[in-house]
C-alpha positions in Angstrom: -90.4 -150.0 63.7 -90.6 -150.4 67.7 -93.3 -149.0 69.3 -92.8 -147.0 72.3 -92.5 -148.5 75.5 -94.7 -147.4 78.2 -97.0 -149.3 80.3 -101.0 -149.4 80.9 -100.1 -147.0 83.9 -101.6 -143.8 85.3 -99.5 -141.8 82.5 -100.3 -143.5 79.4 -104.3 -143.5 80.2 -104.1 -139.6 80.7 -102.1 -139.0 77.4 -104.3 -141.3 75.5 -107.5 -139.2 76.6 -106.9 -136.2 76.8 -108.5 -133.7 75.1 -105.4 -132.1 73.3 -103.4 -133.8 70.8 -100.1 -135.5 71.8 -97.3 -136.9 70.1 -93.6 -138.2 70.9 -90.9 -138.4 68.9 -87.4 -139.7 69.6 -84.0 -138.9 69.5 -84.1 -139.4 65.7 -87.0 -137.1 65.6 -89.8 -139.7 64.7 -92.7 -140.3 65.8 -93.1 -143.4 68.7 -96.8 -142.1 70.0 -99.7 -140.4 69.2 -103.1 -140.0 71.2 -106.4 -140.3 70.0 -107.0 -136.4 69.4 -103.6 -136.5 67.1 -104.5 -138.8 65.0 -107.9 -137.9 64.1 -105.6 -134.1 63.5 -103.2 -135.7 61.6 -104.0 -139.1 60.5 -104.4 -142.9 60.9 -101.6 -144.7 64.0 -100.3 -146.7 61.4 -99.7 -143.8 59.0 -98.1 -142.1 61.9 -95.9 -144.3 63.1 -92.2 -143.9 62.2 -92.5 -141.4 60.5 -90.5 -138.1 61.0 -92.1 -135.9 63.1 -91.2 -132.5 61.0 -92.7 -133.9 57.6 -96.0 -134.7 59.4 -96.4 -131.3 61.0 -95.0 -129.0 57.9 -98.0 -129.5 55.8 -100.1 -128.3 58.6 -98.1 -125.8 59.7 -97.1 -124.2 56.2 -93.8 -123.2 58.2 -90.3 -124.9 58.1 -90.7 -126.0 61.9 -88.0 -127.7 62.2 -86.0 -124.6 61.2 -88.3 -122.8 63.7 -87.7 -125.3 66.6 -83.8 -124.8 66.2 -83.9 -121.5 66.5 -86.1 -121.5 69.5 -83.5 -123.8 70.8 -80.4 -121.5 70.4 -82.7 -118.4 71.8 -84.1 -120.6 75.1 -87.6 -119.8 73.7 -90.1 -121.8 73.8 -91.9 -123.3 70.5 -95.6 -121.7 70.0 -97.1 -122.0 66.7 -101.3 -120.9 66.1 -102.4 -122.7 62.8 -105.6 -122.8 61.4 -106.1 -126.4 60.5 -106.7 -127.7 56.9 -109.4 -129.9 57.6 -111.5 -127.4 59.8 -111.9 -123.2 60.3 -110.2 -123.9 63.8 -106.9 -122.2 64.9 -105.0 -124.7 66.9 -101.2 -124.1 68.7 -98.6 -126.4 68.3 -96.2 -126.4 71.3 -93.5 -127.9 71.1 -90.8 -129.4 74.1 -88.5 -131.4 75.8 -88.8 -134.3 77.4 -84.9 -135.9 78.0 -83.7 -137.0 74.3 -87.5 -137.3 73.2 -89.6 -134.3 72.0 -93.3 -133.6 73.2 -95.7 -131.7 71.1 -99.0 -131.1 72.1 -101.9 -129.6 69.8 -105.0 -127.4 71.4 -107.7 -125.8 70.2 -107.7 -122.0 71.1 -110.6 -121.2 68.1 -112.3 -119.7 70.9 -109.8 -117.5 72.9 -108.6 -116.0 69.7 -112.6 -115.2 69.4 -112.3 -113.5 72.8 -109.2 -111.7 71.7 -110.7 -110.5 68.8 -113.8 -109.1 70.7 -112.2 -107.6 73.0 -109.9 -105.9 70.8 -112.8 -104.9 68.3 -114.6 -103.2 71.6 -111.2 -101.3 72.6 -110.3 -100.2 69.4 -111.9 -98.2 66.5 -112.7 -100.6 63.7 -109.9 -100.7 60.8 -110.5 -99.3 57.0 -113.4 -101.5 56.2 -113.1 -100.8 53.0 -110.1 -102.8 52.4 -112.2 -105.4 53.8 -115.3 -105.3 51.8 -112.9 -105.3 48.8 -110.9 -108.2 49.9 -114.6 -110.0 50.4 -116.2 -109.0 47.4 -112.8 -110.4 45.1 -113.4 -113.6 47.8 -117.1 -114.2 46.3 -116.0 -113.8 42.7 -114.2 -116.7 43.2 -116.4 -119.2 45.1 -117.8 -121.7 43.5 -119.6 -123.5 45.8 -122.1 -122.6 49.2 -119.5 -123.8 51.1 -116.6 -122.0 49.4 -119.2 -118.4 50.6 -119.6 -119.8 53.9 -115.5 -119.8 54.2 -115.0 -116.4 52.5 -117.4 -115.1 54.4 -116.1 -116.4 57.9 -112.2 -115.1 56.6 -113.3 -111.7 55.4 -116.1 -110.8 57.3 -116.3 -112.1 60.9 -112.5 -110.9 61.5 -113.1 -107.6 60.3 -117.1 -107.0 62.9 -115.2 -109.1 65.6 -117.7 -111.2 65.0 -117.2 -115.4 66.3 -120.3 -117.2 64.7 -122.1 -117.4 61.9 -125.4 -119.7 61.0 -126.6 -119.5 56.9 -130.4 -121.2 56.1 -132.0 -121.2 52.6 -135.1 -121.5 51.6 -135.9 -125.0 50.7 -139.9 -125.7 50.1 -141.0 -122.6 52.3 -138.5 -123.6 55.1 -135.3 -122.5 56.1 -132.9 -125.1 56.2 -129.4 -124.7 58.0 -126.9 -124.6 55.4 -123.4 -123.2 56.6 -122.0 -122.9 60.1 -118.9 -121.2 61.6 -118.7 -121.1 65.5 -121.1 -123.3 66.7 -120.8 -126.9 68.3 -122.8 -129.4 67.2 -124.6 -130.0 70.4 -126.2 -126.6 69.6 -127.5 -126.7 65.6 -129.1 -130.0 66.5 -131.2 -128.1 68.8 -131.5 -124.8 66.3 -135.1 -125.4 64.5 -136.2 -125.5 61.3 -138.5 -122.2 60.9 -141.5 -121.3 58.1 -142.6 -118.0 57.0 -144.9 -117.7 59.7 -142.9 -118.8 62.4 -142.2 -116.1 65.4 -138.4 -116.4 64.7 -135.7 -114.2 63.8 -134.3 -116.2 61.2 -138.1 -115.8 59.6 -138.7 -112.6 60.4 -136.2 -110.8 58.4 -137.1 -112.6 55.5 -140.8 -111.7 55.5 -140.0 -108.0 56.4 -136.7 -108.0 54.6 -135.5 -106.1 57.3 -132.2 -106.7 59.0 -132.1 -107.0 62.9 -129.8 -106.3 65.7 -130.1 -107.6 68.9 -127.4 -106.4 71.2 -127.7 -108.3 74.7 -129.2 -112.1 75.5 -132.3 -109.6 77.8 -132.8 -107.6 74.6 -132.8 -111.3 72.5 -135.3 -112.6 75.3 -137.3 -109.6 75.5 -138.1 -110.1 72.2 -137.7 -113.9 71.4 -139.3 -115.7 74.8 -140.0 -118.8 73.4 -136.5 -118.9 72.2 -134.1 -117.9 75.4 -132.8 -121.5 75.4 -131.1 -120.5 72.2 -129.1 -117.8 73.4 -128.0 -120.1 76.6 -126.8 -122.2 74.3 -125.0 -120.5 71.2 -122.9 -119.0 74.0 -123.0 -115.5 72.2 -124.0 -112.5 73.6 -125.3 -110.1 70.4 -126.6 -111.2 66.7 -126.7 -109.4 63.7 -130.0 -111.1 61.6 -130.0 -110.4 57.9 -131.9 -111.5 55.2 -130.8 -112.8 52.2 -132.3 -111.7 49.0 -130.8 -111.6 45.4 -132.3 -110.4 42.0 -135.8 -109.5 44.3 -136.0 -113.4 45.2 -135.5 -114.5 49.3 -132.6 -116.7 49.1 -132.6 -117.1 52.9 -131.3 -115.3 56.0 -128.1 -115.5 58.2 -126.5 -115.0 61.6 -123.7 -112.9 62.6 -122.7 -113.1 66.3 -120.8 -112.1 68.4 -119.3 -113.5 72.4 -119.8 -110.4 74.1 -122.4 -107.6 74.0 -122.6 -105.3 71.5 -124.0 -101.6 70.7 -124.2 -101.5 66.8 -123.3 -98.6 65.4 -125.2 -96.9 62.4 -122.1 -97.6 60.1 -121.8 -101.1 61.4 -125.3 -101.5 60.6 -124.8 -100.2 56.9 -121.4 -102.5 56.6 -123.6 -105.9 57.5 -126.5 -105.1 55.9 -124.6 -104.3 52.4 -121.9 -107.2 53.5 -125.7 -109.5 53.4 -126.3 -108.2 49.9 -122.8 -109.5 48.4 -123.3 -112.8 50.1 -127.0 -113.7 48.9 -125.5 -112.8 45.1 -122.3 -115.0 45.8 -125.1 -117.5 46.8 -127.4 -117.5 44.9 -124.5 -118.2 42.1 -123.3 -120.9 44.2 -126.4 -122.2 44.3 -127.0 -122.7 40.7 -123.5 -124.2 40.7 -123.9 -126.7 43.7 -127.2 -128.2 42.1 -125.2 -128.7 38.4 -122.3 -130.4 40.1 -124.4 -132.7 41.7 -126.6 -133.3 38.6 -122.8 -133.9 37.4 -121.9 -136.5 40.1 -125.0 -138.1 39.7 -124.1 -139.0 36.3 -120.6 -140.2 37.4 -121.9 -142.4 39.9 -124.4 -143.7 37.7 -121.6 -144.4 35.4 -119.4 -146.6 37.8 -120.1 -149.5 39.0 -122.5 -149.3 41.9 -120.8 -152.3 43.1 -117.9 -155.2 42.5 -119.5 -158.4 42.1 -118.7 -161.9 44.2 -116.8 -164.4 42.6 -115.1 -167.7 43.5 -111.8 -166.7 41.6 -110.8 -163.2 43.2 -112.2 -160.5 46.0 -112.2 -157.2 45.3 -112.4 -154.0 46.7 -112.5 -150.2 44.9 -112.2 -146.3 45.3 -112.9 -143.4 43.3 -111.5 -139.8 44.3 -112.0 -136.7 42.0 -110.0 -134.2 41.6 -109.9 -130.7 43.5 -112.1 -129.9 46.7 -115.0 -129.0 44.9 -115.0 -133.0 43.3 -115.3 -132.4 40.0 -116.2 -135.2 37.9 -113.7 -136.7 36.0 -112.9 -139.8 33.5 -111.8 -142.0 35.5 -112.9 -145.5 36.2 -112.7 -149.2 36.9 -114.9 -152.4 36.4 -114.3 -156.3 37.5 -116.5 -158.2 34.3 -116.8 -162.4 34.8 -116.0 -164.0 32.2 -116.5 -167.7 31.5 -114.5 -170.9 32.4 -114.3 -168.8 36.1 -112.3 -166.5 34.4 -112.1 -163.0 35.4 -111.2 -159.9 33.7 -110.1 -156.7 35.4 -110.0 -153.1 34.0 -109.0 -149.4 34.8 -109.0 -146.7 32.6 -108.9 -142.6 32.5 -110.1 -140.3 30.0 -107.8 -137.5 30.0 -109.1 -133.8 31.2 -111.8 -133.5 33.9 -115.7 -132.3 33.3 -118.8 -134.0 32.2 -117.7 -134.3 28.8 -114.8 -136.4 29.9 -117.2 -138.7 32.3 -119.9 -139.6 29.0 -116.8 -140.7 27.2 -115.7 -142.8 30.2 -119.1 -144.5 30.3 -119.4 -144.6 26.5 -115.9 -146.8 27.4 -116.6 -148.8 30.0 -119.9 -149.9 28.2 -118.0 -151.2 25.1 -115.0 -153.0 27.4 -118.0 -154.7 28.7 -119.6 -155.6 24.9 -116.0 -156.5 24.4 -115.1 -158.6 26.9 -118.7 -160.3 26.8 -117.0 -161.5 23.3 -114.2 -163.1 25.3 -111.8 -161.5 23.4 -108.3 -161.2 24.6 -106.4 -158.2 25.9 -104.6 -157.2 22.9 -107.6 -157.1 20.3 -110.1 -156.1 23.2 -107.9 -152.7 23.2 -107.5 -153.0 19.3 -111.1 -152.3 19.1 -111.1 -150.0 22.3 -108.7 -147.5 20.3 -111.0 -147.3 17.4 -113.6 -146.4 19.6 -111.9 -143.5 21.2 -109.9 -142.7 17.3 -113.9 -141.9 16.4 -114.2 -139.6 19.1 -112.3 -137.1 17.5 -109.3 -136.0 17.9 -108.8 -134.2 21.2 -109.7 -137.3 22.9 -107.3 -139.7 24.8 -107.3 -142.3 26.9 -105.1 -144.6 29.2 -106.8 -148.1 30.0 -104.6 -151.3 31.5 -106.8 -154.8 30.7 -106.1 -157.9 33.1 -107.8 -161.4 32.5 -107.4 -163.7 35.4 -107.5 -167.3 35.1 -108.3 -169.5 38.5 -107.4 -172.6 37.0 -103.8 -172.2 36.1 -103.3 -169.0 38.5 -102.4 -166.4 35.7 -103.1 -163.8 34.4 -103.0 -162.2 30.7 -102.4 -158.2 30.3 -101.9 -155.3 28.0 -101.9 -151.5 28.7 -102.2 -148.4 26.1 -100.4 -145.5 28.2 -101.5 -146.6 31.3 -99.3 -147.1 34.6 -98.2 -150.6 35.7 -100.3 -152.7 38.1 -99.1 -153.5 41.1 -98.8 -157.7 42.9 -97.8 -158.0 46.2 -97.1 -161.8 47.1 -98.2 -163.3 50.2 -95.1 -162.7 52.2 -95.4 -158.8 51.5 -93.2 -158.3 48.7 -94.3 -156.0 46.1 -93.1 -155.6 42.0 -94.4 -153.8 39.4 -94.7 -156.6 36.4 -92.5 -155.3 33.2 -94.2 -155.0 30.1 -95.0 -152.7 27.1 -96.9 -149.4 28.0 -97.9 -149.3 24.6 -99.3 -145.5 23.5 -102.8 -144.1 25.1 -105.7 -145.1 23.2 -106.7 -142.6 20.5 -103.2 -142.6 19.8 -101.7 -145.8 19.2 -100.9 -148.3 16.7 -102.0 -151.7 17.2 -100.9 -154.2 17.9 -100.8 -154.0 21.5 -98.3 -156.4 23.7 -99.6 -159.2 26.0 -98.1 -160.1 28.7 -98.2 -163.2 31.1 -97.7 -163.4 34.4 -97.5 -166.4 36.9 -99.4 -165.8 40.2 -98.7 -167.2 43.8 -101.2 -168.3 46.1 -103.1 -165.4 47.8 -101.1 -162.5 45.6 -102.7 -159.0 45.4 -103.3 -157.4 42.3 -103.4 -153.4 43.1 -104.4 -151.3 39.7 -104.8 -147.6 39.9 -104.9 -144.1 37.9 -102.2 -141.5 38.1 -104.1 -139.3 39.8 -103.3 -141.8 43.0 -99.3 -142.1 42.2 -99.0 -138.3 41.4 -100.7 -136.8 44.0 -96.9 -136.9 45.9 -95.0 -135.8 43.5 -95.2 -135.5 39.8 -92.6 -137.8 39.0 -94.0 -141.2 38.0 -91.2 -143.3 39.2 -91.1 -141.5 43.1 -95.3 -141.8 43.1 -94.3 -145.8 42.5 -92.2 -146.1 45.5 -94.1 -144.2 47.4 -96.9 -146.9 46.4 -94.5 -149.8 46.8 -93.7 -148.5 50.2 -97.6 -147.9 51.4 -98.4 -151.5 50.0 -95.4 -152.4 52.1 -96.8 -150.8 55.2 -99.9 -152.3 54.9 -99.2 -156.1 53.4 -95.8 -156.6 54.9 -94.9 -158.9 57.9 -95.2 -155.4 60.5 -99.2 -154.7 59.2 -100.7 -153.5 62.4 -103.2 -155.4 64.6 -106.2 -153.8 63.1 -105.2 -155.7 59.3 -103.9 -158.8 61.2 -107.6 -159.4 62.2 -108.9 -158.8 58.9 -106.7 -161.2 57.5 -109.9 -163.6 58.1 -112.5 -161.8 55.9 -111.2 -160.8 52.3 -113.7 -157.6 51.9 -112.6 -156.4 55.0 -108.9 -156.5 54.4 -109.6 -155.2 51.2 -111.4 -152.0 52.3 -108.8 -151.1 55.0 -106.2 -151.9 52.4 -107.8 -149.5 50.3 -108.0 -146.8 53.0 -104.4 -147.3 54.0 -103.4 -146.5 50.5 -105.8 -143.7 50.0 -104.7 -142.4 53.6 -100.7 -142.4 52.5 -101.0 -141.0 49.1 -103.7 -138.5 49.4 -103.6 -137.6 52.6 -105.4 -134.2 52.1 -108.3 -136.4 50.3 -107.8 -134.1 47.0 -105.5 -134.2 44.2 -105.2 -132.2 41.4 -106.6 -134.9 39.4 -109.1 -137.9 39.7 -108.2 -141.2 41.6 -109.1 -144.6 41.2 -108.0 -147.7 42.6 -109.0 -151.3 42.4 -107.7 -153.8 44.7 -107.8 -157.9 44.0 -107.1 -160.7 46.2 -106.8 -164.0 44.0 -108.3 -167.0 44.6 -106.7 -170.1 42.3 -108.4 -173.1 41.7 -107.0 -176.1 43.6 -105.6 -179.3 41.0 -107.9 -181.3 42.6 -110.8 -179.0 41.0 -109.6 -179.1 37.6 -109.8 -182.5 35.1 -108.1 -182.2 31.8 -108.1 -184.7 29.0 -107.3 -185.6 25.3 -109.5 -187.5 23.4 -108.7 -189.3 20.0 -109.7 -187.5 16.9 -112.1 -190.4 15.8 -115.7 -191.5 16.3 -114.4 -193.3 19.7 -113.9 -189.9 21.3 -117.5 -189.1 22.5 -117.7 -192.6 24.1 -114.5 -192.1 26.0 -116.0 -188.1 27.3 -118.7 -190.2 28.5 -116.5 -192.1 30.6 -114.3 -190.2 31.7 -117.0 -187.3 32.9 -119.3 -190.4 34.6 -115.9 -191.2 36.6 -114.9 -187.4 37.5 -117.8 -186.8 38.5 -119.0 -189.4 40.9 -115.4 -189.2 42.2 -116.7 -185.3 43.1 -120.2 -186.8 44.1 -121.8 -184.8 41.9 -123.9 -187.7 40.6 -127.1 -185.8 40.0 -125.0 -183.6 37.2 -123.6 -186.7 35.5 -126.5 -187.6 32.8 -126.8 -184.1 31.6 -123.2 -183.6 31.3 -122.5 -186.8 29.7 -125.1 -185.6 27.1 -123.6 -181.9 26.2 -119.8 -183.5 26.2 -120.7 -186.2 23.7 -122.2 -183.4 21.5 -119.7 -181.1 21.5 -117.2 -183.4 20.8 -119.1 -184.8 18.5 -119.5 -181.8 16.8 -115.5 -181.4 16.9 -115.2 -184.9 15.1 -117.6 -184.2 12.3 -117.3 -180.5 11.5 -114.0 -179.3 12.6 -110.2 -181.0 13.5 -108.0 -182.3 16.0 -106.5 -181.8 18.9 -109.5 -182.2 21.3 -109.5 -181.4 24.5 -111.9 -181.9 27.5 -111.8 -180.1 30.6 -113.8 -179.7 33.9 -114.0 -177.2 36.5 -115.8 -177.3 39.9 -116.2 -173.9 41.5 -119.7 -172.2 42.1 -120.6 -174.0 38.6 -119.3 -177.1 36.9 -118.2 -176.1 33.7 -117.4 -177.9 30.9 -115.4 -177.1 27.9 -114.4 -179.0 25.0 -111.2 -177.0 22.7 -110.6 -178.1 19.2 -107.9 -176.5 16.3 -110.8 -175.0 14.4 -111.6 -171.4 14.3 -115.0 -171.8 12.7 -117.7 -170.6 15.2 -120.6 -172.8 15.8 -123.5 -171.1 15.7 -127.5 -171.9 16.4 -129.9 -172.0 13.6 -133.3 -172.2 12.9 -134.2 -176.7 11.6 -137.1 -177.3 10.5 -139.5 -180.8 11.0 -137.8 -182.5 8.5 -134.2 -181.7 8.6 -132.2 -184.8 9.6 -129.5 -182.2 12.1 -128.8 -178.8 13.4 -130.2 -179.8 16.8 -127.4 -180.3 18.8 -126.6 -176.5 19.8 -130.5 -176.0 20.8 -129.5 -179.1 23.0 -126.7 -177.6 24.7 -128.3 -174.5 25.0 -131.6 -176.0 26.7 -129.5 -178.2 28.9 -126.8 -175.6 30.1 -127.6 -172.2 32.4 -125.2 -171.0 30.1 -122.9 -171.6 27.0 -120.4 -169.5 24.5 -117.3 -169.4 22.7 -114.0 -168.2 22.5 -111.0 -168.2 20.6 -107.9 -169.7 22.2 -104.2 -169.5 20.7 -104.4 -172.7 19.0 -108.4 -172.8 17.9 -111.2 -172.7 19.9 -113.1 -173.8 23.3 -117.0 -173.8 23.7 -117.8 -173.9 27.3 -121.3 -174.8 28.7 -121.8 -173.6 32.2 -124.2 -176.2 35.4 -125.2 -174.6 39.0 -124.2 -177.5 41.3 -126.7 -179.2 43.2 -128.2 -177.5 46.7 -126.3 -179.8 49.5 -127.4 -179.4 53.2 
């Protein structure tokens, strides 16, 4: 996509800082600029770009304005639009215009003149049926949930209806009022608003300890009474207040603010009206109290569920998000993990319990708790979800699950996956490319029928593995195959040869590419940051072991074959001057194979590995595992697994396709 072509000039430094938002589009209607203020409105440059100007502004909007624009057009009108924005109580206007083939639109913030508007009319006029009103508020509070979900039902029903432009909520929190909801006021001001006691000379307290409202009509009547606090009347920018306590079921919940821009003579009736209106809200908060501290007892247990954080390996870099579903976030059954595994093996997992609640979050840690048991038994994909399925089969049966199971190997640059119900990962290759590997979905857990298909997948050099939920691929649209190219196309954006500057320079640190991979994907598919389900995502970059890391060898099946380890591990090693290693892994080679040769059969295979451990393995056709037992003085053997284990930081087994490998694991030596 070009970008526009202006210069540094005079012209493109006022656009770009300006307080209003700006955008161009061109002849074909897409957009070729935006300015700062636009994009924090409407959403990253790079999501911007290109894209067509009508299907970034309609979800604002909630109009066909492209409809409305030609219309405009035929009539000679101009284009006007007053939204209020879906990220903020604001009303902005979108005006839209000409500028040769190109079209301009700029965004501005008129919050406050439609304030003014409102007062004045409110003044002039005698106040509608506040009836309808209270009604329309009262059916409001029924349905919030949350303090915040008040705080916005009160500033739709309420401050239209008084004319009022501001409003300041504080609860009592540990016999102090702490500022809880605002609507109206800048930031500059609440950092300056102070936190009051009881016993503090201060509106916001005094209603509380009299639990009597107050109306103060004019800033001299607000000073008269308040001295100590004029500075906060200079600074609200309001001109009369309506103070009233809050107070539900004989407890104080806390007190609020009503203003207003212009000065006010308060009427008995508007008296009455606020002081019952107070009485709705403390109930609606006092609800949406209890609620706020049980969701975030909730998301406490969520988070404690996830991972806190992805680990650092040699073999891949990671990088994760979790989004649950709805504005109020409620916790879900979603999740991912990235588990090491030995040999530098990796093994990658994402999963989602189906429905949302807390019930739905304990079974997604009771999961991700036995993948990790699981995979800690290096078992491979298939049986891994074998056993997964009778796990959730024992929940009972209204519980399902999707989970997609990914081991990585370093060494050979492949990976190993199966998936019960869940949607297919994502690689993008190094030159931007991206595919969706085919395999069997096989049926969600709880309600399949082992076995379950593996399937294996060759890697290039630097290729991204992207996993996900369908909470991220549905959010767009419900059909499954449009969320996927929608995906393909935002992995596209982001990875392809066109990724903007910002990723360009990332391309030196993993973690950082990761993360603003990660928010580019988030940004493009759930643009609105909520989704009518939960969201995870789990990014990998790959990291392959170079040949030059890796020794492989067969070894005769006969008393000889220890010797020859020997040898050959002495020569490996001193070729990787790892000298001070060679003695001790000289010593748990010749006992593994030894093992091999007496107890169990051919072929045997030795193999090393130099990453952040040396590792070495020796694979056999056996599937007996050894195991350690207790010798006593006089037996004559039995020793030589206590061996490895006292040598080795650490040691295990697991099955392969044609026996079995026991690994032993060495930290390299400290150079420098």
């Amino acid at each position: 996509m070009r970008r526009i072509g202006i210069g540094e000039g005079s012209i493109l430094y006022a656009l770009r800082r300006m307080s209003d938002g700006f955008l161009l589009a061109d002849s074909h209607r897409r957009i070729i600029f935006a300015n700062g203020e636009a994009r924090r409105l409407l959403g990253s440059w790079r999501r911007l770009l290109g894209r067509p100007l009508w299907d970034v502004l309609a979800p604002v909007c909630g109009v066909d304005l492209k409809a409305v624009h030609e219309q405009a057009e035929k009539d000679g009108l101009p284009v006007d639009v007053d939204v209020r924005w879906p990220s903020e109580q604001r009303w902005y206007r979108i005006r839209i215009g000409h500028a040769g083939t190109c079209l301009t639109v700029y965004v501005s913030d008129v919050t406050d003149r439609r304030g003014r508007q409102a007062e004045h009319l409110a003044f002039d006029q005698r106040p509608p049926d506040r009836t309808t009103g209270v009604r329309e508020l009262t059916m409001a509070l029924a349905d919030a949930l949350t303090v915040q979900n008040v705080v916005d039902a009160v500033a739709e029903h309420v401050l239209p209806a008084v004319g009022a432009t501001g409003l300041i909520v504080s609860f009592v929190v540990g016999g102090r009022l702490l500022k809880s909801g605002v609507v109206g006021y800048d930031k500059k001001f609440m950092d300056v608003l102070p936190l009051r006691t009881f016993g503090d000379e201060a509106p916001f307290a005094e209603v509380l300890r009299t639990r009597t409202p107050i109306f103060i009509g004019s800033p001299q009547r607000f000073v008269e009474l308040y001295p100590n606090l004029a500075y906060i009347s200079r600074l609200g920018n309001k001109k009369s207040w309506a103070f009233l306590p809050l107070i539900a079921s004989g407890h104080d919940i806390g007190s609020c603010v009503i203003s207003f821009a212009l000065p006010r003579r308060f009427t008995s009736e508007e008296r009455i009206l606020l002081t019952a209106i107070s009485g709705l809200m403390a109930q609606a908060f006092e609800r949406a109290r209890l609620y706020d501290a049980e969701h975030i007892r909730a998301q406490a247990l969520q988070r404690g569920l996830l991972p806190r954080g992805l680990p650092v390996l040699p073999a891949l870099t990671a990088a994760a998000r979790y989004l649950p579903a709805g504005k109020d976030m409620e916790v879900g059954g979603d999740w991912y993990d990235v588990i090491p595994l030995s040999s530098g093996r990796v093994a990658l997992v994402i999963g989602d319990v189906m429905g949302h609640g807390v019930a739905e979050a304990v079974t997604m840690g009771r999961l991700r708790t036995a993948v990790h048991t699981l995979a800690d038994l290096e078992m491979p994909p298939d049986e891994l979800l074998t056993h997964l399925n009778d796990t959730v089969s024992d929940l009972g049966e209204d519980f399902y699950a999707t989970c997609l199971y990914i081991v990585y190997d370093p060494a050979s640059n492949t990976c190993a996956f199966a998936r019960a119900g869940h949607p297919p990962f994502a690689v993008v290759r190094p030159d931007g490319t991206v595919h969706f590997p085919a395999a069997e979905p096989n049926p969600p857990l709880g309600a399949a029928t082992p076995p379950f298909d593996v399937t294996e997948l060759d890697l290039t050099d630097g290729s991204l593995l992207v996993l996900y939920t369908d909470g991220l691929v549905k959010s767009v649209t419900p059909d499954i195959d449009q969320g996927l190219a929608e995906l393909a196309h935002a992995l596209a954006e982001a990875e392809g040869p066109d990724r903007d500057e910002e990723q360009a320079v990332a391309e030196e640190g993993g973690d950082a590419r990761l993360e603003l991979l990660c928010d580019a994907l988030t940004g493009a598919l759930l643009p609105g940051r909520y989704t009518s389900d939960d969201a995870a995502l789990l990014v990998a970059l790959v990291h392959p072991l170079s040949p030059r890391d890796v020794a492989v060898w067969q070894l005769p099946e006969n008393a000889r074959a220890a010797g020859e380890a020997r040898e050959l591990i002495r020569d490996q090693l001193a070729t990787w001057e790892l000298y001070d290693l060679s003695t001790t892994t000289e010593l748990l080679a010749s006992e593994l194979v030894g093992n091999v040769v007496r107890h169990a059969k051919g072929p045997i295979q030795l193999r090393l590995l130099r990453s952040d451990v040396l590792t070495c393995e020796v694979s056999d056709g056996s599937s007996t595992t050894p195991r350690l037992r207790r010798t006593s003085e006089t037996d004559e053997g039995g020793r030589g697994l206590q061996l490895v284990a006292a040598l080795s930081q650490r040691w295990g087994t697991r099955y392969t396709p044609t026996g079995k490998c026991i690994w032993t694991e060495q930290p390299l030596p400290v150079t420098g």
